[in-house]
C-alpha positions as CSV (number, residue, x, y, z in Angstrom):
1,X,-25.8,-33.3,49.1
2,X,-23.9,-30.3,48.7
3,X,-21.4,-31.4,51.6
4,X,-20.4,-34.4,49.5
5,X,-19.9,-32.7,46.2
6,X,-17.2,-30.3,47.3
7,X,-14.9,-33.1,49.3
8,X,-14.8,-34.9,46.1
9,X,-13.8,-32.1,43.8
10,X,-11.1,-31.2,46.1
11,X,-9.6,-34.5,46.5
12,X,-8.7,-34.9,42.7
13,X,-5.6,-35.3,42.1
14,X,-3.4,-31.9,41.3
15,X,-1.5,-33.9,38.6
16,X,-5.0,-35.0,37.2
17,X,-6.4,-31.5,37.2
18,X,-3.3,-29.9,35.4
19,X,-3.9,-33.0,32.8
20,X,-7.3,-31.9,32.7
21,X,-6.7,-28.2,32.3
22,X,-4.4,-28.8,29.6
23,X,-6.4,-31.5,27.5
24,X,-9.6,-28.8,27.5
25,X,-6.8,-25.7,26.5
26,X,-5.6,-28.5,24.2
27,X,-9.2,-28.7,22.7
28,X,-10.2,-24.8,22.5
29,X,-6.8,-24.4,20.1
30,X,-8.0,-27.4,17.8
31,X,-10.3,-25.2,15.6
32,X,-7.7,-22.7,14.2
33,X,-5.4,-25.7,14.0
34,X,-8.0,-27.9,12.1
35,X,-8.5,-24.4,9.6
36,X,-4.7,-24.3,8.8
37,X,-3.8,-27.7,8.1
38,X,-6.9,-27.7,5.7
39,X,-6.6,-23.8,4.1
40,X,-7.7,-23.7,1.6
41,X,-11.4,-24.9,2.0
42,X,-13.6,-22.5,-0.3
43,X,-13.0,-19.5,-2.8
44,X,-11.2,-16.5,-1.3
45,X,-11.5,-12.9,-1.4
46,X,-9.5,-10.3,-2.1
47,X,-11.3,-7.0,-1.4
48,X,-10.3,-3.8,-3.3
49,X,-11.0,-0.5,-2.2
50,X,-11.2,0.6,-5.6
51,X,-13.0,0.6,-9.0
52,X,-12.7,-1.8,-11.5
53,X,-9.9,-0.6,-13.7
54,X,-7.8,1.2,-11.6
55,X,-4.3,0.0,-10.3
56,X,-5.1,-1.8,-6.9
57,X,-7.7,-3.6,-8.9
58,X,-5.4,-4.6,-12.0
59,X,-2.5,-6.3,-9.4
60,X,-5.1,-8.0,-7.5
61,X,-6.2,-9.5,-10.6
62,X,-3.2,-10.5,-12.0
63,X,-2.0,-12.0,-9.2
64,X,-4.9,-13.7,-8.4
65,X,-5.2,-16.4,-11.2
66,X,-1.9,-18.1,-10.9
67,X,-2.6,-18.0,-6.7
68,X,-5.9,-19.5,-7.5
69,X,-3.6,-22.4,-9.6
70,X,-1.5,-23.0,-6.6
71,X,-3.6,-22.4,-4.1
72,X,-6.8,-24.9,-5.9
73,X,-9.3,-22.7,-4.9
74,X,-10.9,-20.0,-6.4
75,X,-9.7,-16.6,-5.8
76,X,-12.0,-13.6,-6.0
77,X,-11.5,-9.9,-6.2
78,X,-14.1,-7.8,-5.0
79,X,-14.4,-4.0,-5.2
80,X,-15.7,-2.0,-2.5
81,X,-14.7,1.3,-3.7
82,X,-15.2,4.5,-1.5
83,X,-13.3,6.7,1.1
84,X,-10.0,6.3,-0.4
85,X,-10.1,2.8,0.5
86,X,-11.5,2.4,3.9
87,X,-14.5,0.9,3.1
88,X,-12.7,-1.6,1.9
89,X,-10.6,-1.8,5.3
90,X,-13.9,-2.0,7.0
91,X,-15.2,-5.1,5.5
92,X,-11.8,-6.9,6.3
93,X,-11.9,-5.5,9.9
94,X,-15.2,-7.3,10.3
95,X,-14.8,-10.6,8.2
96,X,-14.1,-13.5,10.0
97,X,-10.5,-14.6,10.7
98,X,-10.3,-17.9,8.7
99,X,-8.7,-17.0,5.6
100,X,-11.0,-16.6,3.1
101,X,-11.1,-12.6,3.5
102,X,-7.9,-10.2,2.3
103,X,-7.2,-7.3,1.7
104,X,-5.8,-5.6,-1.5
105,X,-4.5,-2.2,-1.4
106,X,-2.0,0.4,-1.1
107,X,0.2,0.8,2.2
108,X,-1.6,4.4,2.3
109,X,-4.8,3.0,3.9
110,X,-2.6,2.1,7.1
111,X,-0.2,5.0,6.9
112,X,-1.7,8.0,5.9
113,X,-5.8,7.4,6.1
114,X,-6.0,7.1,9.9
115,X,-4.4,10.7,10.0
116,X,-6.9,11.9,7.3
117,X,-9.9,10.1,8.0
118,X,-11.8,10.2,11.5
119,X,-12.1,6.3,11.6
120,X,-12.9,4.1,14.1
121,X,-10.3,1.4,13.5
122,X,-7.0,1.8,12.7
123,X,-5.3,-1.0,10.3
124,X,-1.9,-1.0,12.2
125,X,-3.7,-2.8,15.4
126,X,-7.4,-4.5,13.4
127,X,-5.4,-5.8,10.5
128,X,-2.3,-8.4,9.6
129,X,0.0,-7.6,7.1
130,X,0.5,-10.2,5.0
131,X,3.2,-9.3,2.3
132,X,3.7,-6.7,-0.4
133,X,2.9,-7.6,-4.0
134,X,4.5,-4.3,-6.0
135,X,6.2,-1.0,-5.9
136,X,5.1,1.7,-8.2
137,X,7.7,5.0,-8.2
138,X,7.0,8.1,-8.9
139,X,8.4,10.5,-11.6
140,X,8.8,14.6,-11.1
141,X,8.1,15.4,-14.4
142,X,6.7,19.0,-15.9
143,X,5.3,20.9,-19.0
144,X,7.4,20.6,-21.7
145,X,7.9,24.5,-22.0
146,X,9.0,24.6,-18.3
147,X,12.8,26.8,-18.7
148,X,14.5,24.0,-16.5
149,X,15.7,21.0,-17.3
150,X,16.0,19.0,-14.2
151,X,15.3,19.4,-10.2
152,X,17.7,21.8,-9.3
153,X,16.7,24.1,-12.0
154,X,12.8,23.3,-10.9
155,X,14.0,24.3,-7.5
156,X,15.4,27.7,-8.7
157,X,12.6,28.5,-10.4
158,X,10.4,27.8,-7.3
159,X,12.5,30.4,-4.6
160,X,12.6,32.9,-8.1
161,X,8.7,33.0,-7.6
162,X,7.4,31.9,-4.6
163,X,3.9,30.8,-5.0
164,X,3.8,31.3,-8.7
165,X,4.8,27.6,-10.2
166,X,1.7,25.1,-9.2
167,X,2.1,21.2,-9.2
168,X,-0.8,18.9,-10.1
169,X,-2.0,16.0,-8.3
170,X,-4.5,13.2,-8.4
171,X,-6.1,14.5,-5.7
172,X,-5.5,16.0,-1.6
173,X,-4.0,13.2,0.8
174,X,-2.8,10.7,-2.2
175,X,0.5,9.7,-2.5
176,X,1.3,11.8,-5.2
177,X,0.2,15.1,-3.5
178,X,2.3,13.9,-0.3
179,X,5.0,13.7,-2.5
180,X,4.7,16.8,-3.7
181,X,4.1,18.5,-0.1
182,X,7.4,16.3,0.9
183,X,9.4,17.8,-1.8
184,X,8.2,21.0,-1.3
185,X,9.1,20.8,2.3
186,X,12.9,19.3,1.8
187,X,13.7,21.8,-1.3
188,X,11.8,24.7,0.9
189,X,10.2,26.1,-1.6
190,X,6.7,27.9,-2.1
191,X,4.1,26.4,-4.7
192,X,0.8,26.1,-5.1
193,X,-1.2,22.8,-5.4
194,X,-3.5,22.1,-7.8
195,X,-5.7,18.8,-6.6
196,X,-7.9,17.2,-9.7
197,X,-9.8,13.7,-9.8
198,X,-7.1,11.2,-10.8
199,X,-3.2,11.1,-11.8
200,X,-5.0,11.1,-15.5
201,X,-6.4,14.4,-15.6
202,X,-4.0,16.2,-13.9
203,X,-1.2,14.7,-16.4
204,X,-3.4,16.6,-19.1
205,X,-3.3,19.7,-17.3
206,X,0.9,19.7,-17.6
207,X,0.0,18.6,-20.7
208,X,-1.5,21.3,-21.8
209,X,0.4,23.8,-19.8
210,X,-2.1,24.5,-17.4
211,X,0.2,23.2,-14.4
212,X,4.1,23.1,-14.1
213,X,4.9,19.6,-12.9
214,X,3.1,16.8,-11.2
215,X,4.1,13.8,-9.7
216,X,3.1,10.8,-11.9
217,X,2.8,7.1,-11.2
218,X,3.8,6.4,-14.6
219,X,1.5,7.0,-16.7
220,X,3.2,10.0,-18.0
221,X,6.0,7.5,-19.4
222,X,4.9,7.6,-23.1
223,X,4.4,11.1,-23.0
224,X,8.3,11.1,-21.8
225,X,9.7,9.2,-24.5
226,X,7.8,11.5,-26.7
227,X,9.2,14.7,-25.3
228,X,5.7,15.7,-24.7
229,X,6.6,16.5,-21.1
230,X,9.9,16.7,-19.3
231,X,11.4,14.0,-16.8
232,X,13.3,16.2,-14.1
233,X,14.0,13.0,-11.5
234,X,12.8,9.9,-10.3
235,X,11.2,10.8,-6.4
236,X,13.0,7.2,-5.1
237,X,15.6,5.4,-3.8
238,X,16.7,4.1,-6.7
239,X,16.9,4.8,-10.2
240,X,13.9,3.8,-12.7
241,X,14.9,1.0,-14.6
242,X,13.1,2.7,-17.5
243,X,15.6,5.5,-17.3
244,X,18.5,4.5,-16.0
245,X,19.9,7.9,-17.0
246,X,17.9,10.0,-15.5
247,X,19.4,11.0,-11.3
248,X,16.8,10.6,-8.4
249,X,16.0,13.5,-6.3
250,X,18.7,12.4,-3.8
251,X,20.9,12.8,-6.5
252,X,20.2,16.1,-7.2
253,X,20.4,17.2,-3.8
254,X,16.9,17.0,-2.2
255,X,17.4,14.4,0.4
256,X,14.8,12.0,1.7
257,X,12.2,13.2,-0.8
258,X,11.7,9.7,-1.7
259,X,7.9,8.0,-1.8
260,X,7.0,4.9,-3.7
261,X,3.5,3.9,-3.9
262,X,3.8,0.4,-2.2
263,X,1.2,-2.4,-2.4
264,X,0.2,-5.4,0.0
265,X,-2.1,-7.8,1.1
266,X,-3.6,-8.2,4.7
267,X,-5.9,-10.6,6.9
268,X,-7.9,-10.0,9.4
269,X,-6.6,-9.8,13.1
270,X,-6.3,-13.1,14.8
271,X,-6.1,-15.2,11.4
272,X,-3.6,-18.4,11.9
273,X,-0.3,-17.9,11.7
274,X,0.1,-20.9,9.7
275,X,-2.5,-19.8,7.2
276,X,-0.8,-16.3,6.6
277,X,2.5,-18.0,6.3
278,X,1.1,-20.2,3.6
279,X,-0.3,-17.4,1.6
280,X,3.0,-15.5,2.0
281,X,4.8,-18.1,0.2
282,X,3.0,-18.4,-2.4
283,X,2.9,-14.9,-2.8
284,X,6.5,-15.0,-3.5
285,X,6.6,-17.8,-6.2
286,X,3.6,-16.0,-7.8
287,X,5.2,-12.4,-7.9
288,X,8.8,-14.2,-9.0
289,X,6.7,-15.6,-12.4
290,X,8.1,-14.1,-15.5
291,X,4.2,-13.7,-16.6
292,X,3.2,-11.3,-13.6
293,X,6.1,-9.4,-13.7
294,X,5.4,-8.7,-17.2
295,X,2.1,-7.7,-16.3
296,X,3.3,-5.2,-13.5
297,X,5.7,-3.6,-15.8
298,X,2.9,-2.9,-18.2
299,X,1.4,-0.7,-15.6
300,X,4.9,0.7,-14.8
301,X,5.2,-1.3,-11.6
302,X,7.4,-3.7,-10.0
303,X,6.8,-7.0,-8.8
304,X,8.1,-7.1,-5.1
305,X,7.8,-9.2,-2.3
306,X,8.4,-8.5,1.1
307,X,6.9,-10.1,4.4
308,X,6.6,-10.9,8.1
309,X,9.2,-7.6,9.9
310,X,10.2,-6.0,6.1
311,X,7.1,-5.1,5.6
312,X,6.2,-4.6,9.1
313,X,8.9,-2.2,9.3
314,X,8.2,-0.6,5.5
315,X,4.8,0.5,7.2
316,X,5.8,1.8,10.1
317,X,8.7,3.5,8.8
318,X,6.4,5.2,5.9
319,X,3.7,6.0,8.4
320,X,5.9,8.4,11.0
321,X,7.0,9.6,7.6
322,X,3.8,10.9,6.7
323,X,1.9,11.2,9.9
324,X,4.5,14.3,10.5
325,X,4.3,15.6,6.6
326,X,0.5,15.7,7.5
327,X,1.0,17.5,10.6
328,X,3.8,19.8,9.8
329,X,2.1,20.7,6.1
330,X,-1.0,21.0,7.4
331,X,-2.4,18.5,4.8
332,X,-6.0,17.7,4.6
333,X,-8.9,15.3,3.1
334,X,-10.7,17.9,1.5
């Protein structure tokens, strides 16, 4: 019996077992096929690695109502708060590929958590990015008492009396401590860091002349046009459209000490193609409504989308960045 079953395998055709062999490959790839041509088929999620409140979560919800419009599904965000946001890149990690899971965050849980944080995965290679949403820049700004009146003169202060001016922060490893560690580095000057629980609190602290400068995401901006504090440069590219007057860091002659807080979404590794191509577009006709960029420039951010190798790129360029602050500053978690 066995005799007779391998003659007859081996005189079939070669033609009809290439035809064969391509008809089954043909069938495996139908699934993620059949998924994309009907994406949307229940609610997504959006998972935040933050509380309720806070500025990943605000985007995520603004932008999520006018995607659920033109999407015609529901669109949910859920937070998953904790470890600066890689819980929240856990749960993505894990979630199956067939885009109803995405991540919401900033680009710091890709490029500056896996030098921080003794993870197990590592969002460059287990996550997709999909597209950025916003920028948020930062502003140098310090007590309004401080004797100088711009970066230069915050500088001169700084090599005057090393280790006696302190900057605040919302805390070790965020963006707004790397920016001060950046700036630190680039003007090379000696200051000490004073890490609190939030860019709120340690506004209040330069404020109340506790600390000499932080480096705010904007909230401080009120407080600016008050002349409660004192706006020394924009830490950016660009200027702030919000004062347009006011020189960037560049400008001023610390170059590269530039670091906007960027934010994006991503899918899981292996999602279609087609799936977050779809979401990508839409992305960019929600962001461009005159509604939502309203919104963002309540919290003193910018509506901004980039995809596919720009934001590719924007990530790896802002990770070497920081990888080597980490390393060269000795920066830490703690």
């Amino acid at each position: 019996m066995t005799s007779l079953t391998r003659p007859a395998v081996r005189s079939m055709p070669r033609r009809l077992l290439t035809l064969c062999a391509v008809a089954t490959l043909a069938g495996a790839a139908l699934p993620a096929a059949g998924q994309a041509a009907e994406w949307p088929s229940k609610p997504i999620r959006f998972v935040v690695g933050f509380a309720p409140g806070g500025g990943t979560d605000l985007l995520a919800r603004v932008v999520a109502q006018p995607l659920a419009e033109a999407l015609g599904t529901s669109v949910i965000v859920e937070n998953r708060p904790g470890g600066s946001g890689n819980i929240s890149v856990s749960e993505v990690i894990r979630a199956r590929p067939d885009g109803n899971t995405f991540l919401v965050a900033p680009t710091s849980v890709e490029t500056v958590n896996p030098s921080l944080f003794k993870a197990k995965f590592d969002p460059a290679k287990d996550l997709v990015p999909v597209g950025t949403i916003a920028r948020m820049q930062m502003y140098l700004v310090g007590r309004n008492d401080l004797p100088a009146d711009d970066t230069p003169g915050l500088v001169k202060m700084a090599k005057d009396n090393p280790n006696k001016l302190t900057y605040a922060s919302s805390g070790s490893g965020t963006p707004p401590h790397l920016a001060g560690e950046l700036f630190a580095h680039l003007a090379d000057i000696e200051v000490a860091h004073l890490p609190y629980k939030g860019s709120a609190p340690a506004l209040q602290d330069v404020l109340g002349g506790h600390a000499d400068y932080v480096f705010d995401p904007g909230i401080a901006m009120p407080h600016i046009r008050e002349q409660k504090v004192k706006l020394l440069g924009v830490a950016s590219a660009t200027r702030s459209k919000y004062f347009p007057d006011t020189p960037t860091l560049s400008e001023q002659g610390i170059a590269g000490a530039e670091l906007d807080i960027w934010f994006g979404v991503w899918a899981p590794l292996k999602t279609p193609p087609e799936i977050i191509e779809r979401l990508q577009s839409e992305l960019v006709k929600v962001l461009a409504l005159p509604a939502v960029e309203q919104r963002f420039a309540d919290a003193a951010t910018e509506a901004v989308a980039r995809g596919g190798a720009e934001f590719r790129k924007l990530l790896d360029d802002e990770r070497k960045l920081l990888e080597d602050l980490i390393e060269t500053r000795n920066i830490t978690a703690d």
